[in-house]
C-alpha positions in Angstrom: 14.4 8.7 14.0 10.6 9.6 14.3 8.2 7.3 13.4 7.1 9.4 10.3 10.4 9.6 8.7 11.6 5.7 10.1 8.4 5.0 8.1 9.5 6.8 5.3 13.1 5.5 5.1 11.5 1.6 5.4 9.3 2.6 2.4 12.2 4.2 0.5 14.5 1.0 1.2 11.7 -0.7 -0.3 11.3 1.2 -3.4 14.7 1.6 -4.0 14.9 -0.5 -7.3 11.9 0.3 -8.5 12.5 2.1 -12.1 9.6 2.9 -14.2 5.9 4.3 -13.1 3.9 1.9 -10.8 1.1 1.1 -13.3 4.3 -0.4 -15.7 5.4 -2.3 -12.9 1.6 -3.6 -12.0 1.7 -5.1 -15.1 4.7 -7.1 -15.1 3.7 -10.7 -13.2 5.1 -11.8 -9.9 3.9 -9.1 -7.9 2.5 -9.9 -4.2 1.1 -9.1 -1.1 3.4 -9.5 2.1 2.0 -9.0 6.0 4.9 -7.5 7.8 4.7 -7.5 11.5 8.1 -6.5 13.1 8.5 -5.4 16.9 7.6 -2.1 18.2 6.7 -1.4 14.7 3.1 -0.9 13.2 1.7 -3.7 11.3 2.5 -3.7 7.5 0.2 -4.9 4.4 3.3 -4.3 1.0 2.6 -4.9 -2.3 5.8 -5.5 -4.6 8.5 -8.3 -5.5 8.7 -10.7 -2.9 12.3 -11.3 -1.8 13.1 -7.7 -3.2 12.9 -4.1 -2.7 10.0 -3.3 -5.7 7.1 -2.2 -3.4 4.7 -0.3 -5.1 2.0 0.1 -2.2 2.3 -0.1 2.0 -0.7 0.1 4.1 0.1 0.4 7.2 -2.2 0.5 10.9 -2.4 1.3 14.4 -3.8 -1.6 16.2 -7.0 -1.4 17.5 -7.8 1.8 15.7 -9.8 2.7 12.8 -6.8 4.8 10.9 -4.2 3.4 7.7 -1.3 5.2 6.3 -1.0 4.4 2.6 2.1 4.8 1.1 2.1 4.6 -3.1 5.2 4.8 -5.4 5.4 6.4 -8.9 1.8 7.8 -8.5 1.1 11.9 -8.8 -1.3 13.8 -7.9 -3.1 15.0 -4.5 -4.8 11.8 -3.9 -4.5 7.8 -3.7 -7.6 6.2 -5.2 -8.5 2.6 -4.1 -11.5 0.9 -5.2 -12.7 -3.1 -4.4 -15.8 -4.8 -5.1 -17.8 -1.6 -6.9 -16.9 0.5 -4.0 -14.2 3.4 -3.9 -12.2 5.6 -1.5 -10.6 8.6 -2.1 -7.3 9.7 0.4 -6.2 13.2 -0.1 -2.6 12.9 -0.1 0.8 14.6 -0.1 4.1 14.1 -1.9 7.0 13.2 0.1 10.4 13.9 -1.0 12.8 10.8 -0.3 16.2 10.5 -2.1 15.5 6.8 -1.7 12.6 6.7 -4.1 13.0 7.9 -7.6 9.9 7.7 -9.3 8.0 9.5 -6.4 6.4 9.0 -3.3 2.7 9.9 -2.3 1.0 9.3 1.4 -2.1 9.3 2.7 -4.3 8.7 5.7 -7.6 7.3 6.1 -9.7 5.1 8.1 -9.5 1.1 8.0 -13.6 1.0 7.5 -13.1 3.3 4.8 -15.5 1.3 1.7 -12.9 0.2 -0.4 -10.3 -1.4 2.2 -13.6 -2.8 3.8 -14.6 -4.5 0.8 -10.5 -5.5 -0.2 -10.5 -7.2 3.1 -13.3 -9.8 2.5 -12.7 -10.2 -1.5 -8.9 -9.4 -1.7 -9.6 -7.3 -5.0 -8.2 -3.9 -4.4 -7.5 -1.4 -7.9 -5.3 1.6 -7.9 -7.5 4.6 -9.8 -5.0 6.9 -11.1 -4.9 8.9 -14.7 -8.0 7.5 -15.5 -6.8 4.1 -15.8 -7.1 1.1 -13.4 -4.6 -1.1 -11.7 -5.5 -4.3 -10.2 -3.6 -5.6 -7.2 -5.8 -8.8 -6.6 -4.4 -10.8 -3.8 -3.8 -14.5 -5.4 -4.8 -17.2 -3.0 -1.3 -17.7 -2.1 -1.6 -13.8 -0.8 -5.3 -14.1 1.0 -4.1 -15.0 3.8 -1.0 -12.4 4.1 -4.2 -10.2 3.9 -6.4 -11.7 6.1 -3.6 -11.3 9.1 -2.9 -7.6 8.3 -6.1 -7.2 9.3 -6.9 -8.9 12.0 -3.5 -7.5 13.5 -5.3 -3.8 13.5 -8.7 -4.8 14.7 -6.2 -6.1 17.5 
């Protein structure tokens, strides 16, 4: 399986519960952060359930270079949207069609110094911008460091 669509299946396996649009789910507690670092696979950064298959956004990086993929559920649109500490960063981004996803699947490539992931990795405040309306992901305390080891693993 290439990388793209092993990628895309992990993601889809992920998301495979999720029912209703993302922002609904944001707003539901008991939502965190997870580092997932698996061998002879790219370092993950998921946001979802823990213990479950409700991930609503995946970043995920090539050590030692300045590129993410970002990977959001139940969003539409051409673009993903991040913003953290008064700074924001705008991913142009395509649709990808999964039969393990329901609600929608949107990716996108940037760069790791891009403002907003810059600013989410010292403050662990990152929002979703979509619609017009705003959805905080704040890493808890609990979650910093999950965070904090993403991403030192791609500055590796």
């Amino acid at each position: 399986m290439g990388r793209p669509l092993a990628t895309l299946a992990a993601l889809g396996l992920l998301a495979a519960s999720l029912a209703g649009c993302a922002h609904e789910q944001v707003a539901d507690s008991g939502y965190r952060w997870a580092f997932l670092r698996d061998p002879g696979e790219a370092p993950r950064l998921a946001y979802g359930r823990p213990f479950s298959d409700d991930v609503i956004l995946m970043l995920s990086c090539s050590p030692g270079a300045d590129s993410v993929r970002i990977s959001a559920v139940g969003l539409n649109g051409r673009e993903i949207v991040l913003a953290s500490n008064r700074t924001e960063s705008r991913y142009p981004a395509q649709r990808a069609e999964s039969a393990l996803v329901e609600n929608g699947l949107l990716e996108a490539r940037g760069q790791m110094s891009s403002p907003a992931l810059a600013a989410f990795q010292h403050t662990g405040d990152l929002t979703v911008l979509t619609n017009g309306e705003r959805h905080n992901l704040h890493a808890s305390r609990e979650d910093e460091g999950q965070v904090k080891a993403f991403f030192r693993s791609c500055a590796a």
